[in-house]
N, C-alpha and C positions, 0 to 999 in steps of 0.2 A: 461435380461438387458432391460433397455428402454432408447428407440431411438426414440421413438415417434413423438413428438413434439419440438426434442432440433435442433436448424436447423446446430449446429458445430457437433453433432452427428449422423445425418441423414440427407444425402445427400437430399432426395425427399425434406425435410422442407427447404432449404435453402432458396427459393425464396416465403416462403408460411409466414412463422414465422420469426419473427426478436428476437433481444437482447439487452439489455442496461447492459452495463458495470458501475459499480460506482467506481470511482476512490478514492479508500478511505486508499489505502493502498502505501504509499509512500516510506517506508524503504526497507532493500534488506539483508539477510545475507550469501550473497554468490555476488562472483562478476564473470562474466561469461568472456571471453576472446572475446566471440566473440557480448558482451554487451555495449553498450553506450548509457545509461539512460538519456531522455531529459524530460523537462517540459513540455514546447510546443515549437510543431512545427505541424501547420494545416497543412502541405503535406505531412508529413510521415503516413503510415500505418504502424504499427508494436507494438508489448510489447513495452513496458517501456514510453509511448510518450500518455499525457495527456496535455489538454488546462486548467488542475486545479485539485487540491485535494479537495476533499471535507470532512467533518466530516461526524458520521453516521447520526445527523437529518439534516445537510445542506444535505445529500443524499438523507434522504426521501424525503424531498420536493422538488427536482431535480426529484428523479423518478416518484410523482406526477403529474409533470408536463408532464414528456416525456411520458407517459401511458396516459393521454387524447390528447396528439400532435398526438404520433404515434400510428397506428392501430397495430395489431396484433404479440405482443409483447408476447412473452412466456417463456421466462428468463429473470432471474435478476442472474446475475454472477459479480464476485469480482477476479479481473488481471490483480492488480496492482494502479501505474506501479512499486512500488514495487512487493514484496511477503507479500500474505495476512498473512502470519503466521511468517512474522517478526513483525508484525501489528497486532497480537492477539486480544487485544482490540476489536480497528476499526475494523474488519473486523467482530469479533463474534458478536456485538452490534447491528451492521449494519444488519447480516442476522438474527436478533432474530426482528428486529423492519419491516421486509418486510415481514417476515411470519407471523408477526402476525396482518399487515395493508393488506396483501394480500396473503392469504391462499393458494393458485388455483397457486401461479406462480413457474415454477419452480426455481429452487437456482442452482447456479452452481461456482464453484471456479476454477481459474488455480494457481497451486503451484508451487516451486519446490522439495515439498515434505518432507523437511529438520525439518521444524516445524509444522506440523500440525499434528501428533500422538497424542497427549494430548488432543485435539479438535474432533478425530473422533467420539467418543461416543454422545458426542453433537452435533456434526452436523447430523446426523444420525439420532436421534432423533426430530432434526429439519427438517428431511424430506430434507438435500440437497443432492442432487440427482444423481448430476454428478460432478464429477472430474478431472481434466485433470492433471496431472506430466509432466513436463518435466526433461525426464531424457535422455542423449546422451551415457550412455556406461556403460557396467557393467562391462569392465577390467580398473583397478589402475593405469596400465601402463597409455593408453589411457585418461581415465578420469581425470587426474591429467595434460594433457595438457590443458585441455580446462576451468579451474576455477584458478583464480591467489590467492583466498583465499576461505577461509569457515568460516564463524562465528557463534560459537554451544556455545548457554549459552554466558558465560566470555572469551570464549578462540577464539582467532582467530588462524584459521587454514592454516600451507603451504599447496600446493596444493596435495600435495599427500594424506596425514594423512586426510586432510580435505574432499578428493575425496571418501576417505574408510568412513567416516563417514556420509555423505552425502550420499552413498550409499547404505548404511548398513540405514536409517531414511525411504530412500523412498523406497524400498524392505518390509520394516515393515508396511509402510503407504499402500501401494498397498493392500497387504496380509490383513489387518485389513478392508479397505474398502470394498474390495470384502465380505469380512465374513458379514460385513452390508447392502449386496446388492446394495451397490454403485455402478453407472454406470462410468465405471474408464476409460479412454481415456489416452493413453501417448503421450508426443510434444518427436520426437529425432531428432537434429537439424543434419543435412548432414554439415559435414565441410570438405573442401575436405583437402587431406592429412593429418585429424587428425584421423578420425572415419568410415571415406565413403567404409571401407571393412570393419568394424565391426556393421555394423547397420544389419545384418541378425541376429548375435547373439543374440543382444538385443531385434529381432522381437522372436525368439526362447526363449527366459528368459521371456518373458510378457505373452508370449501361455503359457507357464506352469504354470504363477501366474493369467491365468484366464485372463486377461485384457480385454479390453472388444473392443476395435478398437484403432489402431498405425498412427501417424501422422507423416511420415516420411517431414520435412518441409527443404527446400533448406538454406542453408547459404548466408545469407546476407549481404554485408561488410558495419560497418559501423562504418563512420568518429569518430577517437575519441578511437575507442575499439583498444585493442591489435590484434585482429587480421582483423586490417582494410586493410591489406595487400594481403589478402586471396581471390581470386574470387571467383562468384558465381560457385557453380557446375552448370556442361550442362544440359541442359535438357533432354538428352539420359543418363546421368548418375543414373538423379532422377531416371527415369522410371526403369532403370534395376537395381537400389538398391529396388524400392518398389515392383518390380513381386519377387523378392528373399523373400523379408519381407512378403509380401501377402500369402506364401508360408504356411507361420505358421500362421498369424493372421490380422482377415479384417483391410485394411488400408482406411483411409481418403482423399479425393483426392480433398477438395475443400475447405482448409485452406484461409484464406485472410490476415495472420497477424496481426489480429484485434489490435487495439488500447487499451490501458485502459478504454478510456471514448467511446467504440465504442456505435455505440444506429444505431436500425433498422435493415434491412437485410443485409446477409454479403455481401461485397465488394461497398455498397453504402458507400458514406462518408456523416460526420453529416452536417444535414444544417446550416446554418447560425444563425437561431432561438434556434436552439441545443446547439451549441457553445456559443453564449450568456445569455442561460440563466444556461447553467455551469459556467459560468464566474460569472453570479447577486450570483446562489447560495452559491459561494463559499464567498462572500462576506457579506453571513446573519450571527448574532451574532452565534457565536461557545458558548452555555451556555451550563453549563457544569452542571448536577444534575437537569433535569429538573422537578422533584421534588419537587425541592425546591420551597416553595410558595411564595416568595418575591422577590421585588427586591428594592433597593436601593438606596437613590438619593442624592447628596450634589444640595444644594439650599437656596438661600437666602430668600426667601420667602413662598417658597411651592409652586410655582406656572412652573418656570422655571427651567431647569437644568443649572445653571449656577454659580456654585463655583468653587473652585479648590477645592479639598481634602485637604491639609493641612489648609487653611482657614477655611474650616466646624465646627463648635464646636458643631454641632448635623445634624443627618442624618435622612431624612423622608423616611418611611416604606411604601411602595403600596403594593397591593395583586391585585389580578381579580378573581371574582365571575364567579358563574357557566355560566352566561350568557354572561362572556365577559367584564361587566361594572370593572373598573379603578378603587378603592379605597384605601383611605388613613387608614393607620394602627394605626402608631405612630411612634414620632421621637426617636432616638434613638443617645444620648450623645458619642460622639468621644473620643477615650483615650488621656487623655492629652499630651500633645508635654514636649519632655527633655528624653524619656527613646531611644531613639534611635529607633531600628531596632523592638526590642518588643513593641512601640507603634503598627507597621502593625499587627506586631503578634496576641495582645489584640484585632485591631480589626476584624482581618480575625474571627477571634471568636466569635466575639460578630455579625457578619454576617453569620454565619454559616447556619443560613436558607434562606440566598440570592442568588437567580442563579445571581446576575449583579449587578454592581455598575455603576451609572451613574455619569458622574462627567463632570463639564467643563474644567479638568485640574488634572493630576496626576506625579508626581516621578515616578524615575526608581523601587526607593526600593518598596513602596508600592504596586507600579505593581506585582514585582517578589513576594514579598511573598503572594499577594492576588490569584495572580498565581496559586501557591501550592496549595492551598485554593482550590481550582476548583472556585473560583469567576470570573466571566467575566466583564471584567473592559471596557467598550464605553467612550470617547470623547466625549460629544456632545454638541449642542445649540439648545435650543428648549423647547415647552412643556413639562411637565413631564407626562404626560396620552397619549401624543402622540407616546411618546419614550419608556413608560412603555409597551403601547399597543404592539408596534411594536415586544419589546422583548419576551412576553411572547406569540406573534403568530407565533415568529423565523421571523418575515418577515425582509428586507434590512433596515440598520439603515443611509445608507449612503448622504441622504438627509441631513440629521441632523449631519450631521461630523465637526467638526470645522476646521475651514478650515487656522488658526495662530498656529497649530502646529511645532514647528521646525524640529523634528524627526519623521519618522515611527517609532512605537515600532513591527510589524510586521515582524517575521522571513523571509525573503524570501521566496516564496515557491519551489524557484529548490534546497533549500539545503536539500541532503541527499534523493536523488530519487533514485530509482533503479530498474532493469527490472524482474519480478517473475522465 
């Protein structure tokens, strides 16, 4: 196993190496009892509690940043505050663009196990290296108090049926990672009266799958969750469930409850400069197919971004050269107005090699189906070489925002968080 240099898996690193978390995984497919998923909130430490989600390149360029801020950073781990493998996508996208802008770092996930089987061959091959599960119980009885659902595929599960299935995923996930030399670490959360005399068992079931160090971690009530009712266990309880547990396999003893978006050594909180510039990144255009070599403009002249989209009767084409420089492609005729919903249709099409539409002004409909499209649709006022620049460096467009908007078209970011 290596322990090396991960400082959640080797105690000596704790204070030498730090971590940055990328908050890129928002959804959840299990809902945990003793779980209450927040957005932000700057004084919590804990899973599920981020000041933003980010995409995978609003991430890279967030870990950019925090790798020349902070010294001595030796993971890039993904947890949460969702679960990265309700987040498939994001999460695999995310750790294929860090290993391949930084080789040398290690990769690290927290699960809960449930979905990431399908993933292990590739992450594996991607060189991620360490793994952590959280799993609380290997009896039905037991396990089926502590998750009020389970959601596998289509089917949302009660808690029982859903306990057995959930645990039958991450018994498989263990068993496979270790065969990949994955360094596999498990979270068992101590809840007292649910599990707090079955966490030996579960230290006993991990020594014979190999595991490679147990995290036996305190329960924590919090506001909101179903079992916010529950105290903390004592601290003479911790200790005499983990000399049990220690008994069968090395345990952890210097957990901090990290955050999703934690960044630096454990138990420092982010500074000030951390947390704001997770806040600009999350704010840079989300384009989708960066690939795509154009980008889009309605403009009355060529000069400004300033049409609406429906007003447009033709759309100017920008590119950027290898060096950066801004140029003009050609215009490109808009589908006529009268067909309804297939005019957007026609033209998510005929933009198909555009990561972004700039526009001074757009509908609902057009959004949604440009949407589909993977098209990234900006508001704005302004240049069009300055706006175009901006998009295709990912930098902040929000200079340039029109500020006579009547509605956000923005989902809120707390809908649908959850803790891995």
């Amino acid at each position: 196993m290596d322990l090396a240099n991960h400082p959640c898996f080797n105690a000596k690193m704790r204070g030498v190496y730090g971590r940055v978390h990328l908050p890129v995984a928002p959804r959840c497919n299990i809902q945990c009892n003793y779980c209450d998923r927040k957005y932000d909130c700057v004084n919590e430490s804990r899973p599920g509690v981020t000041s933003a989600v980010l995409s995978p390149h609003q991430a890279m360029a967030y870990l950019d940043y925090v790798l020349e801020e902070v010294k001595n950073i030796s993971v890039v781990g993904i947890a949460g505050p969702g679960d990265p493998f309700a987040n498939p996508d994001e999460t695999m996208e995310t750790l294929r663009l860090v290993r391949e802008k930084y080789p040398e770092m290690i990769l690290c996930l927290a699960t809960n196990g449930l979905g990431i089987g399908p993933y292990i061959d590739e992450l594996a091959e991607m060189n991620v290296s360490h793994v952590t599960i959280t799993l609380n119980a290997i009896d039905p009885e037991i396990g089926s108090k502590l998750y009020s659902f389970v959601r596998h595929g289509k089917r949302v599960l009660a808690p029982k049926a859903g306990f057995e299935v959930l645990l039958e995923k991450q018994l498989e996930a263990i068993i496979r990672l270790k065969e990949k030399n994955v360094t596999t670490k498990v979270n068992t959360i101590i809840v007292p009266g649910i599990n707090e005399d079955h966490i030996e068992a579960v230290a006993e079931k991990m020594a014979e799958l190999k595991v490679d160090i147990l995290n036996c971690i305190p329960f924590f009530p919090n506001k909101g969750a179903k079992f916010a009712h529950i105290e903390e266990p004592s601290k003479e309880s911790v200790v005499k469930i983990r000399k049990k547990a220690a008994q069968h396999i090395p345990q952890m003893y210097h957990c901090k409850r990290c955050r999703a978006d934690a960044v630096g050594i454990l138990g420092e909180e982010n500074g000030c400069a951390i947390n704001e510039k997770l806040q600009e990144c999350a704010e840079l255009p989300v384009i989708c197919g960066e690939t795509r070599p154009y980008v889009a403009v309605a403009s009355q002249e060529g000069v400004l971004v300033n049409q609406k989209l429906g007003k447009a009767e033709e759309l100017y084409i920008y590119g950027r050269r290898d060096n950066g420089e801004i140029y003009f492609v050609e215009t490109r005729k808009t589908p006529e107005p009268g067909s309804g919903m297939q005019r957007w249709e026609d033209l998510g099409q005929m933009l198909s090699d555009c990561r972004a539409l700039l526009v001074a002004g757009i509908g609902d409909n057009p959004r949604m189906v440009l949407k589909k499209k993977k098209i990234d649709v900006l508001e704005l006022d302004g240049m069009i070489e300055e706006a175009a620049e901006a998009v295709f460096e990912g930098h902040s467009t929000n200079f340039m925002v029109r500020r006579d908007i009547k509605a956000c078209n923005k989902q809120h970011p707390m809908a649908g968080l959850c803790c891995g």
